[in-house]
TORPA-4810 file (N, C-alpha, C, O; in nm, 3 decimals):
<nodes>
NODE_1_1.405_-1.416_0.007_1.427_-1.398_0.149_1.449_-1.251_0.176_1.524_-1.192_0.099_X
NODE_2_1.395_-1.183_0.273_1.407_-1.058_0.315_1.554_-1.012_0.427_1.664_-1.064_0.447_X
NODE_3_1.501_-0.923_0.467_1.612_-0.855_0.522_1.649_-0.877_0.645_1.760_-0.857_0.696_X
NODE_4_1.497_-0.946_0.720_1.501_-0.919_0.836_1.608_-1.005_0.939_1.606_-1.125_0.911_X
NODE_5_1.671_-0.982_1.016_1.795_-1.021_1.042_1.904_-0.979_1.065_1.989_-0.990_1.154_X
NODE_6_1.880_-0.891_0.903_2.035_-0.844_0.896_2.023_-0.650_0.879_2.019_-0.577_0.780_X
NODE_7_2.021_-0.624_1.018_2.024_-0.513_1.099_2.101_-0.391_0.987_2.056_-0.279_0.963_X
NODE_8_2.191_-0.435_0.948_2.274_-0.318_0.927_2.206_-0.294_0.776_2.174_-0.183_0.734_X
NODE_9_2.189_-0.431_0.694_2.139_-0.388_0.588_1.998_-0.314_0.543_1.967_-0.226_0.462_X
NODE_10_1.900_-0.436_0.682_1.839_-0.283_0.692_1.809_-0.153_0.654_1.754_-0.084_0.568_X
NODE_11_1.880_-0.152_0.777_1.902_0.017_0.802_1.934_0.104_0.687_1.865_0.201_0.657_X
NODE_12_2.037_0.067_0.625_2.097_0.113_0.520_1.971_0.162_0.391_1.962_0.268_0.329_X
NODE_13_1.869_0.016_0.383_1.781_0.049_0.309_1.674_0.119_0.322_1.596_0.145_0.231_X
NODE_14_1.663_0.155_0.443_1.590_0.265_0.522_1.607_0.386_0.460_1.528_0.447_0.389_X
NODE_15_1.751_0.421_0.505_1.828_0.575_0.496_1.828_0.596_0.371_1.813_0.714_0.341_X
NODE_16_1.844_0.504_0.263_1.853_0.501_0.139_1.787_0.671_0.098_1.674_0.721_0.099_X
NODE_17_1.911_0.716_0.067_1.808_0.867_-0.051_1.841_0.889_-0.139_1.964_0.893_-0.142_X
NODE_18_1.751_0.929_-0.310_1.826_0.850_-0.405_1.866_0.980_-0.457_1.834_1.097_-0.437_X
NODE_19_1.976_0.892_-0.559_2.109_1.024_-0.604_2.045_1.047_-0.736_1.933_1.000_-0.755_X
NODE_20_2.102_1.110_-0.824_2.083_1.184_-0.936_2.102_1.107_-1.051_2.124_1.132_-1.170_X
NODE_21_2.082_0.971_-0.957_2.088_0.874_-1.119_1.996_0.797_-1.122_1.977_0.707_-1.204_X
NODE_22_1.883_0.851_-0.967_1.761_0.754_-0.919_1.669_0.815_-0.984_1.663_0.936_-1.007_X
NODE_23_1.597_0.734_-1.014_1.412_0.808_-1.098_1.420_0.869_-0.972_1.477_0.802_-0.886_X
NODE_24_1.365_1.006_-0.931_1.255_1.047_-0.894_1.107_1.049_-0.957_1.109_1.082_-1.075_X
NODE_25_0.956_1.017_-0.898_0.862_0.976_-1.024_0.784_1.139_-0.971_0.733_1.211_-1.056_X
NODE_26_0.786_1.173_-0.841_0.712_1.249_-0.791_0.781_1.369_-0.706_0.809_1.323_-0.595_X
NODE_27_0.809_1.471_-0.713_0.904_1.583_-0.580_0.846_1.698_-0.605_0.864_1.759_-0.710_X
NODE_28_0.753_1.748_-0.483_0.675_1.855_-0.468_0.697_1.910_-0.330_0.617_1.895_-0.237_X
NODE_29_0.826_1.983_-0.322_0.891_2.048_-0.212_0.755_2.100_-0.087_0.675_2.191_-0.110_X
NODE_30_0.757_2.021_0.032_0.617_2.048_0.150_0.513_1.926_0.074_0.431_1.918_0.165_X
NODE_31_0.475_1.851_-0.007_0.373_1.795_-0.026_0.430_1.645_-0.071_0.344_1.562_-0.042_X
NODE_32_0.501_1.607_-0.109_0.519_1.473_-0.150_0.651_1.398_-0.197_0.683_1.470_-0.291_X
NODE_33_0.718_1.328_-0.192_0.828_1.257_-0.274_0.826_1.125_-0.322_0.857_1.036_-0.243_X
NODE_34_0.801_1.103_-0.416_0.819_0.952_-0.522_0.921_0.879_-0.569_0.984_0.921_-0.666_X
NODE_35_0.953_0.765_-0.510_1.116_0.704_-0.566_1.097_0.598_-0.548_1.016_0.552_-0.467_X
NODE_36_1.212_0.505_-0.665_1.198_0.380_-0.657_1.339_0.341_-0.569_1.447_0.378_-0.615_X
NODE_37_1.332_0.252_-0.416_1.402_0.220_-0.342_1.419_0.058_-0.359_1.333_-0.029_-0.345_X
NODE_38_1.565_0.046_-0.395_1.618_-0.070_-0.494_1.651_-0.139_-0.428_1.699_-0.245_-0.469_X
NODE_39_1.643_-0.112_-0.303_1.734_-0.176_-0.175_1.619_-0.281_-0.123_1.633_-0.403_-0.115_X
NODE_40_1.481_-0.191_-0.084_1.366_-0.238_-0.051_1.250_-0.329_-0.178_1.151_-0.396_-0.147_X
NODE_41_1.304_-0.303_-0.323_1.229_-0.332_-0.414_1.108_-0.293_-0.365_1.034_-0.378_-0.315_X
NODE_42_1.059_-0.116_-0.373_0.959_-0.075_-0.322_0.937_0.014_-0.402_1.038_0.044_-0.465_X
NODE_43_0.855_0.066_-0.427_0.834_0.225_-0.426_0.750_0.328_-0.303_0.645_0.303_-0.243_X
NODE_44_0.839_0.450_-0.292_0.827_0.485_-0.174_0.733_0.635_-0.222_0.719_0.674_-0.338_X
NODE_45_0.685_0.692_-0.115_0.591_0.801_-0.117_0.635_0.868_0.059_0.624_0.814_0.169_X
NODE_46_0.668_0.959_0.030_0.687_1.040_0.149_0.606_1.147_0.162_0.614_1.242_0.084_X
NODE_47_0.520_1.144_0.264_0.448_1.275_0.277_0.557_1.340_0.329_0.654_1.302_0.395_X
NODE_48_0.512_1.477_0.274_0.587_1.585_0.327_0.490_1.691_0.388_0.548_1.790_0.432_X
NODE_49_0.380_1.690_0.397_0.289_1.789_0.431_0.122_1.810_0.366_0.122_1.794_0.244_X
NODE_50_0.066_1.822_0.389_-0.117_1.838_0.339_-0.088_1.862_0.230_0.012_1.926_0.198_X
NODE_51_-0.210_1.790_0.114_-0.228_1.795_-0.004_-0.355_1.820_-0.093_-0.470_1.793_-0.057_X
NODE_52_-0.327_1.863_-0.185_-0.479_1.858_-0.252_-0.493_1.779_-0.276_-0.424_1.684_-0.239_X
NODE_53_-0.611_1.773_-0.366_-0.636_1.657_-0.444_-0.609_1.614_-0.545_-0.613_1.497_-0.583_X
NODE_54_-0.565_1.742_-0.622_-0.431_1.725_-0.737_-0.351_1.659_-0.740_-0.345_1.557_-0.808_X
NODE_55_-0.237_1.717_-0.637_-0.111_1.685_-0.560_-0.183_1.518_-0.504_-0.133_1.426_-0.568_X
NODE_56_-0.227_1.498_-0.459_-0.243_1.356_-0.387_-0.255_1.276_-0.509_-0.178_1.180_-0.512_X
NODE_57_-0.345_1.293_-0.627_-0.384_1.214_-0.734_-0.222_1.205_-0.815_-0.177_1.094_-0.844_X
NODE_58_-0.153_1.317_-0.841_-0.018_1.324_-0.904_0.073_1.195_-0.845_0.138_1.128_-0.926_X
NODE_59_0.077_1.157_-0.673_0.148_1.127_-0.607_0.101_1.017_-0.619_0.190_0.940_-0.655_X
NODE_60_-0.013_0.958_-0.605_-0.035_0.854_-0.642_-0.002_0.783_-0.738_0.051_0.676_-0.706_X
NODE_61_-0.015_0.807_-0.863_0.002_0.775_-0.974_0.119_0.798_-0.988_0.153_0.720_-1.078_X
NODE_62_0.208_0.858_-0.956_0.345_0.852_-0.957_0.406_0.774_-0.901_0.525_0.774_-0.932_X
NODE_63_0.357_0.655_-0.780_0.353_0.487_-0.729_0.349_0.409_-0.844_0.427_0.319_-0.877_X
NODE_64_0.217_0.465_-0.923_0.222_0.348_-1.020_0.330_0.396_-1.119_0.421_0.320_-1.085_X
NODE_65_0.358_0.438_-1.174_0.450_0.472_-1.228_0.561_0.432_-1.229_0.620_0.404_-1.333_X
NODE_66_0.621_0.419_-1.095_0.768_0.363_-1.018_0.719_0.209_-1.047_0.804_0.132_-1.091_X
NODE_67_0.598_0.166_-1.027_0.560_-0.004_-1.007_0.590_-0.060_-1.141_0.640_-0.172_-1.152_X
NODE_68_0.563_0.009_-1.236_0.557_-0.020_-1.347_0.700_-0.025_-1.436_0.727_-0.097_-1.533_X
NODE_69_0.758_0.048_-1.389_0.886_0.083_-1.444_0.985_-0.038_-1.386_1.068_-0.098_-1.456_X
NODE_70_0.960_-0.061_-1.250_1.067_-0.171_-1.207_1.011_-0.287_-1.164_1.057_-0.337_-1.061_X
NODE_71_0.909_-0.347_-1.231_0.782_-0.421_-1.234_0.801_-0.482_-1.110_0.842_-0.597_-1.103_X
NODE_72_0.763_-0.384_-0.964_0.735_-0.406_-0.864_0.624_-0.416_-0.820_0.523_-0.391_-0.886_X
NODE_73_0.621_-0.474_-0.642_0.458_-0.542_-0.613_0.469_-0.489_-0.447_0.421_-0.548_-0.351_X
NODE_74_0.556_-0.343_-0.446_0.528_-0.329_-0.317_0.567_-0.155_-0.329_0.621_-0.077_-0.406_X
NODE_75_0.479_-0.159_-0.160_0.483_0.059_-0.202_0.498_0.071_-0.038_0.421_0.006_0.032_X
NODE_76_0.587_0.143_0.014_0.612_0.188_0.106_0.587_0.328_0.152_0.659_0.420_0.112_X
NODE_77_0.464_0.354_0.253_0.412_0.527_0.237_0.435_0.580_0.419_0.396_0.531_0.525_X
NODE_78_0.513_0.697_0.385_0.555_0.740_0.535_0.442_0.804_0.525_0.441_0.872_0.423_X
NODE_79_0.348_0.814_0.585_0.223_0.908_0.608_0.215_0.988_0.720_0.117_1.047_0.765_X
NODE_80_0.376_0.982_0.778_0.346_1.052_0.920_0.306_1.197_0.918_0.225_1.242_0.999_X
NODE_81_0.351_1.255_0.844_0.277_1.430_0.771_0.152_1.432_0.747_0.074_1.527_0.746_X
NODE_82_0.134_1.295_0.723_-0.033_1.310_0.667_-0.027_1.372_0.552_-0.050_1.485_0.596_X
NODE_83_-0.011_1.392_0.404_-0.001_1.413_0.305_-0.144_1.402_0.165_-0.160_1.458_0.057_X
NODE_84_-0.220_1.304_0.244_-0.341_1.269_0.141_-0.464_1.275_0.265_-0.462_1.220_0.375_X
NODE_85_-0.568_1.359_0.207_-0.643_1.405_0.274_-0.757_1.256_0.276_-0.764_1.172_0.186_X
NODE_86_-0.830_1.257_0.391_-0.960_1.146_0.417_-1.057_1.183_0.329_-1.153_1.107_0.338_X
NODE_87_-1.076_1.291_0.228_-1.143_1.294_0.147_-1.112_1.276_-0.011_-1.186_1.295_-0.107_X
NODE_88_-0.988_1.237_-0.004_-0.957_1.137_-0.134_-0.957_0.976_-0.095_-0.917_0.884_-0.167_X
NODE_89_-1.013_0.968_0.044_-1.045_0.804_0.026_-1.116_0.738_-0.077_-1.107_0.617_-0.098_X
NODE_90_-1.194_0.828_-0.149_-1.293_0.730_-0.210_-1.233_0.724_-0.336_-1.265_0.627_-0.405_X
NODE_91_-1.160_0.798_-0.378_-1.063_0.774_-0.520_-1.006_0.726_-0.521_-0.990_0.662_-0.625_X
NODE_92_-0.920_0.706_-0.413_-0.804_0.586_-0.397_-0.884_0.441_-0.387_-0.815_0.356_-0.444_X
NODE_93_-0.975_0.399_-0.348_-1.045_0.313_-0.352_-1.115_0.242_-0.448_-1.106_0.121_-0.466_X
NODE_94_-1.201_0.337_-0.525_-1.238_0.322_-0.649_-1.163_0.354_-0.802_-1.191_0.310_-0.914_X
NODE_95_-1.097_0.412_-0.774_-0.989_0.434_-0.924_-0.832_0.445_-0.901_-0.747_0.452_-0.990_X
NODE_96_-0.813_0.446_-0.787_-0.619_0.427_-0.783_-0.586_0.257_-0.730_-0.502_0.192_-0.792_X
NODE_97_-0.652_0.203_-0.621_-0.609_0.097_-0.620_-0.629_-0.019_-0.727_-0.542_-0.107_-0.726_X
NODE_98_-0.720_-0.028_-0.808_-0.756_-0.131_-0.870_-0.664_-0.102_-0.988_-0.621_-0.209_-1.031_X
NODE_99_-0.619_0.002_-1.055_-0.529_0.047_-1.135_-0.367_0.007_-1.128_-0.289_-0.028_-1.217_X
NODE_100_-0.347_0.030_-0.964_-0.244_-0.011_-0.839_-0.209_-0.178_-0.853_-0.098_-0.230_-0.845_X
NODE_101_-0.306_-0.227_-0.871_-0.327_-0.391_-0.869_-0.293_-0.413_-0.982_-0.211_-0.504_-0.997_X
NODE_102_-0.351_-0.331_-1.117_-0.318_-0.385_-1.255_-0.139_-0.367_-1.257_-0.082_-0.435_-1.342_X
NODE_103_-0.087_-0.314_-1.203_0.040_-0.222_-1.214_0.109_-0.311_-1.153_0.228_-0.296_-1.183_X
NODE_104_0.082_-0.447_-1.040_0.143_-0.509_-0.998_0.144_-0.511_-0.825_0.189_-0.614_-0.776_X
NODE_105_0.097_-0.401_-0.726_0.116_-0.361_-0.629_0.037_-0.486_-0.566_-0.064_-0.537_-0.614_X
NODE_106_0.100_-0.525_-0.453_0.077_-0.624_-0.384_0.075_-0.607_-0.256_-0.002_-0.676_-0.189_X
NODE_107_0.148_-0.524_-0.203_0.169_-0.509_-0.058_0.233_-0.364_0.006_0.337_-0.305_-0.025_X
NODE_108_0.151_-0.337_0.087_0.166_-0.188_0.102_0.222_-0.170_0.282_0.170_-0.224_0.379_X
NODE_109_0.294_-0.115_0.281_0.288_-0.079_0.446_0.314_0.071_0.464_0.406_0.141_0.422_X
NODE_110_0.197_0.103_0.545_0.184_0.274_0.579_0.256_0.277_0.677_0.275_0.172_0.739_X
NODE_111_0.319_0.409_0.723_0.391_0.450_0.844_0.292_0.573_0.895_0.288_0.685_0.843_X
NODE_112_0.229_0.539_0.985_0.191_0.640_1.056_0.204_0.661_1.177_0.235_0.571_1.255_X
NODE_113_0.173_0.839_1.228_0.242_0.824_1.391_0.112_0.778_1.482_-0.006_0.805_1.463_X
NODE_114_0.179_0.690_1.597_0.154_0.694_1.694_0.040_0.552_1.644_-0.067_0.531_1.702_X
NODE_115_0.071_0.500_1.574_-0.069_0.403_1.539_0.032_0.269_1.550_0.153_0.247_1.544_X
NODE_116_-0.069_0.206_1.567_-0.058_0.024_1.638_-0.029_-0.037_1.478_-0.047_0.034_1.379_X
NODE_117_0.018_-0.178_1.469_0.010_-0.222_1.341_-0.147_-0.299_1.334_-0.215_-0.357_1.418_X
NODE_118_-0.162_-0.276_1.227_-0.312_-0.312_1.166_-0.265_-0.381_1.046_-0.149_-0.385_1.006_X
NODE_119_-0.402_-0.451_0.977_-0.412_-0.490_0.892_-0.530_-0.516_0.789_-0.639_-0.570_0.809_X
NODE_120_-0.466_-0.449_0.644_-0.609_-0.505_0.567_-0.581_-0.549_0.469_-0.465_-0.548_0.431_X
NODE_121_-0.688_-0.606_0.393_-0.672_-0.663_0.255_-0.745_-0.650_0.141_-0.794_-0.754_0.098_X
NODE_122_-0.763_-0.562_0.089_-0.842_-0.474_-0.062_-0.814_-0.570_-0.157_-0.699_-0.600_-0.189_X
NODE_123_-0.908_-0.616_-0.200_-0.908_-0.732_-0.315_-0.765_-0.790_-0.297_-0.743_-0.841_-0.187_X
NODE_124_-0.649_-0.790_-0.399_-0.493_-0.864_-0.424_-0.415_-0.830_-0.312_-0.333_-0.902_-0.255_X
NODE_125_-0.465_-0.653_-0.272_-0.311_-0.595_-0.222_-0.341_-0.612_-0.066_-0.459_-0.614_-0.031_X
NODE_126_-0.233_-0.626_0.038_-0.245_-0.644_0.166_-0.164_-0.528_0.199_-0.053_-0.492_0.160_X
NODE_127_-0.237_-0.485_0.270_-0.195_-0.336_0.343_-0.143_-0.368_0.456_-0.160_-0.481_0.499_X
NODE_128_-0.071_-0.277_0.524_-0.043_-0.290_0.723_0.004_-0.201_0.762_0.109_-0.149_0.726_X
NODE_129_-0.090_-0.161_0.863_-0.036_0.003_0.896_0.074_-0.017_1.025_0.060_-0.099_1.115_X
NODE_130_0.182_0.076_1.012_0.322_0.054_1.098_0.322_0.199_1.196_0.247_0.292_1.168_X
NODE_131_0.412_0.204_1.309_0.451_0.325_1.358_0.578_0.377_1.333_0.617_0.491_1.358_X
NODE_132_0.647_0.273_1.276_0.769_0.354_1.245_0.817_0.262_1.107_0.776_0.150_1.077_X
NODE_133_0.902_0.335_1.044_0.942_0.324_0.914_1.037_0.189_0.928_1.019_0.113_0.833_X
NODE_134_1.115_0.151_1.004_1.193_0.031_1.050_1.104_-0.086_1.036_1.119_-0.199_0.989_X
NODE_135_1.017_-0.029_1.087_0.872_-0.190_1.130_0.868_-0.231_1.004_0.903_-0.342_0.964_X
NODE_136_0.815_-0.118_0.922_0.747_-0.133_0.761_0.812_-0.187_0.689_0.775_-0.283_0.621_X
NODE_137_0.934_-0.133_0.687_1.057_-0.195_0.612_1.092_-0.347_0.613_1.126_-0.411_0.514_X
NODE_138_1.076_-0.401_0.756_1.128_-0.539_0.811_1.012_-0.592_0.705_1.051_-0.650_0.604_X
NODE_139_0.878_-0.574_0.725_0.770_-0.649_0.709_0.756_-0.634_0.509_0.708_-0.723_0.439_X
NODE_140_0.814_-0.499_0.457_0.833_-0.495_0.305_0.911_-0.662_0.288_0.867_-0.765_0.237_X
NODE_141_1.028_-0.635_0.346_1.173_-0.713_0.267_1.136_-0.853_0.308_1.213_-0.940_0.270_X
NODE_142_1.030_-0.890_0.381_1.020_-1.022_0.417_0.913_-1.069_0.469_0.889_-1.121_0.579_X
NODE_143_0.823_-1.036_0.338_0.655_-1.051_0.323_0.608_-1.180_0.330_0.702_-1.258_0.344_X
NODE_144_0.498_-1.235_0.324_0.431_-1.347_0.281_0.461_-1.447_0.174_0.413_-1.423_0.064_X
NODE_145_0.509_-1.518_0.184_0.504_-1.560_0.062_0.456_-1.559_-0.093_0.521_-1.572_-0.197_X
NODE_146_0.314_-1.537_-0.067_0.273_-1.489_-0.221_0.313_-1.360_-0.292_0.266_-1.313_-0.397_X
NODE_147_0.421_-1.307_-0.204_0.417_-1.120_-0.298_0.553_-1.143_-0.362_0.603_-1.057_-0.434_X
</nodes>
């Protein structure tokens, strides 16, 4: 059973920022942050600002990384910075998600600004794009049944 409901806890798992006893998997001060959020059983990705394709491939894989470690099936990505460029779509597509899937990832919710919730479904994993990080969160902690 998820969170949704219970407002305060929530929130809490929202604000969540992790201390010095939390994996960080990924922290590239302006470009990215990677952590496993214990509250959300997620792993999270924060854009922080435009990326290469280095930096985006690092950050990625630093998801799986967190998935693997706390054999999780969900990834939570604030994309409101925009952090991964439209021209690493096709890598993420062809060699990070299916990798993503082996790793366990099941359900993804993007935060981006100013965008409606959407929805897709890439082979296993079900995506849904959010406008605010609250939305994403509700819909992480109290998914579908199959995740």
């Amino acid at each position: 059973m998820g969170l949704r409901g219970a407002g305060k806890q929530l929130m809490a798992a929202i604000a969540w920022q992790p201390s010095d006893q939390d994996p960080v998997y990924f922290n590239q001060p302006g470009v990215a942050l990677v952590t496993w959020n214990p509250d959300l059983r997620a792993a999270c990705l924060e854009s922080q600002g435009w990326a290469d394709t280095g930096e985006s491939h690092a950050a990625l894989d630093a998801v799986i990384r967190a998935l693997r470690a706390h054999r999780g099936s969900r990834c939570l990505v604030d994309n409101r910075k925009k952090a991964i460029r439209a021209a690493d779509q096709e890598w993420i597509a062809e060699n990070w998600l299916p990798r993503a899937a082996g790793a366990g990832l099941r359900l993804t919710a993007i935060v981006e600004p100013e965008s409606g919730q959407a929805m897709v479904t890439i082979k296993e994993i079900e995506v849904r794009y959010f406008s605010t990080v609250v939305r994403a969160a509700e819909w992480l902690t109290d998914p579908p049944e199959a995740a």
